[in-house]
C-alpha positions in Angstrom: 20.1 -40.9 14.9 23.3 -40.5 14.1 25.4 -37.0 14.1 24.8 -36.1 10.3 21.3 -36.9 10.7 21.1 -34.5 13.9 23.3 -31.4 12.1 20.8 -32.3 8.7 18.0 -32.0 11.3 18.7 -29.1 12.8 19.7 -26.9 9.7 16.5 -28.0 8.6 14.4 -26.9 11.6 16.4 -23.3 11.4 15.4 -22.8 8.0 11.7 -23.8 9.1 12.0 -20.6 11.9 14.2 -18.5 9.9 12.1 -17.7 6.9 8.8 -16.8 8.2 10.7 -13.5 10.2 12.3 -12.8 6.9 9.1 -12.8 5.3 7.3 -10.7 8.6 10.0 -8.3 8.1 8.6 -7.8 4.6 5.5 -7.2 5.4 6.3 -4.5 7.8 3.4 -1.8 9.1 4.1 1.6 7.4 2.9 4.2 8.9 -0.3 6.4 7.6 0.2 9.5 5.4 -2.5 12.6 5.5 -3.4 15.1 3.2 -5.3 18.3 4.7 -6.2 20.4 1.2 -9.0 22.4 0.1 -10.9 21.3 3.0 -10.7 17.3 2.3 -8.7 15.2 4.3 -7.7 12.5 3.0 -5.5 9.8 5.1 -4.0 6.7 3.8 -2.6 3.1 5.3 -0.9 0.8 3.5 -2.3 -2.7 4.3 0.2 -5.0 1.9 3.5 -4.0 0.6 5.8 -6.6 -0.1 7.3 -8.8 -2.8 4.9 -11.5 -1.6 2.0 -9.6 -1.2 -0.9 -9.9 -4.0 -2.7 -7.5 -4.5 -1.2 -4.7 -2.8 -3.5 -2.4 -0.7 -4.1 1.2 0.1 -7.0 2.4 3.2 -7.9 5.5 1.9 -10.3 7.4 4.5 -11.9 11.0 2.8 -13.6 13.2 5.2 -14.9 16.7 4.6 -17.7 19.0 5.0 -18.1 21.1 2.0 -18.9 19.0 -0.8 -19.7 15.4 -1.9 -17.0 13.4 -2.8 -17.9 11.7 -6.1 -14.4 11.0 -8.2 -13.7 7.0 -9.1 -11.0 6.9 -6.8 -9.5 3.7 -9.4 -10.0 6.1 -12.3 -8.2 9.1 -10.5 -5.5 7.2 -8.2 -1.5 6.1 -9.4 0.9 4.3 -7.8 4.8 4.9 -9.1 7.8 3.4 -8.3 9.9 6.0 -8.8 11.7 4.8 -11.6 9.4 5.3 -14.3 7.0 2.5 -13.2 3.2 3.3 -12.9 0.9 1.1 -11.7 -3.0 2.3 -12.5 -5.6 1.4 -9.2 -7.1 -2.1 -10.7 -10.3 -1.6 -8.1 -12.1 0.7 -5.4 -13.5 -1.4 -2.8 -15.2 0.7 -0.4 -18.1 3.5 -0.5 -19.8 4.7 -3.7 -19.5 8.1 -5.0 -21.2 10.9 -3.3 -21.2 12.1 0.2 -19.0 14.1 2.7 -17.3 10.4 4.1 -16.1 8.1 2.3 -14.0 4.7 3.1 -12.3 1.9 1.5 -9.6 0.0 -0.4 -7.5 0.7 -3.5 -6.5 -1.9 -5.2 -3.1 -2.2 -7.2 -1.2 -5.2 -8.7 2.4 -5.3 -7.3 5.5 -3.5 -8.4 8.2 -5.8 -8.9 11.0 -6.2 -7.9 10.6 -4.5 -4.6 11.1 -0.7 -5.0 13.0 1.3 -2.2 10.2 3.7 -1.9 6.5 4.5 -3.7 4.4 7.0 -4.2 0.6 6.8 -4.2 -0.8 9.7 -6.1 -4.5 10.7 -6.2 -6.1 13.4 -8.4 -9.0 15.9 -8.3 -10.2 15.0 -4.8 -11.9 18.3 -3.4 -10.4 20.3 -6.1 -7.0 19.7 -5.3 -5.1 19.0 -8.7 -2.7 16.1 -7.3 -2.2 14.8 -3.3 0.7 12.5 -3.3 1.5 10.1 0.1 5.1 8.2 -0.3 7.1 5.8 2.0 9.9 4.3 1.9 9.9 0.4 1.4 13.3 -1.5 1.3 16.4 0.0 2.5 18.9 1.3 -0.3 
């Protein structure tokens, strides 16, 4: 090979191991948020967050012992950018209404572009009016 080749070689080969950390870096784990209210506590995970990620993904855990919990958490549950961009739950993929436990997946299409920060906001759970979790996404 001749020296062109080689340098056209190995710019290729460090875009090849250069874009898969930018995209890990992305995806980054964000931490879990709880909300201890009227005797329901309700903790969340974000699973995907990121411009490539599709559909974006909440673990919502609801744990109490006082009464059932039997709200459509898709009907109930909003996700905002911040900037005036609301984004509706498309799906609940988890346990049916009812009972003192209940565990799953919100579902929401993607914000784009990227925000800096979102807020997930679900309402009526344990007859708390609104329990808001938020993190921070992309640096300013």
């Amino acid at each position: 090979m001749h020296h062109r080749e080689l340098r056209h070689l190995g710019l290729v080969l460090a875009a090849i191991v250069v874009m898969p950390l930018a995209a890990a870096a992305q995806t980054k784990s964000l931490p879990s948020r709880e909300n201890d209210q009227g005797q329901v506590m309700v903790t969340v995970t974000p699973l995907a967050l990121s411009n490539t990620a599709d559909p974006w993904r909440f673990d919502v855990q609801i744990n109490t012992h006082v009464a059932p919990i039997t709200q459509d958490l898709a009907a109930v549950s909003v996700l905002n950018d911040g900037k005036g961009h609301k984004e509706k739950a498309s799906a609940w993929q988890g346990d049916p209404p009812g009972g003192h436990h209940r565990h799953g997946v919100l579902i929401f299409k993607p914000i784009t572009p990227l925000p800096e920060s979102v807020t997930l906001t679900i309402r009526q759970v344990g007859a708390v009016p609104v329990r808001t979790f938020a993190w921070k996404l992309s640096n300013p």
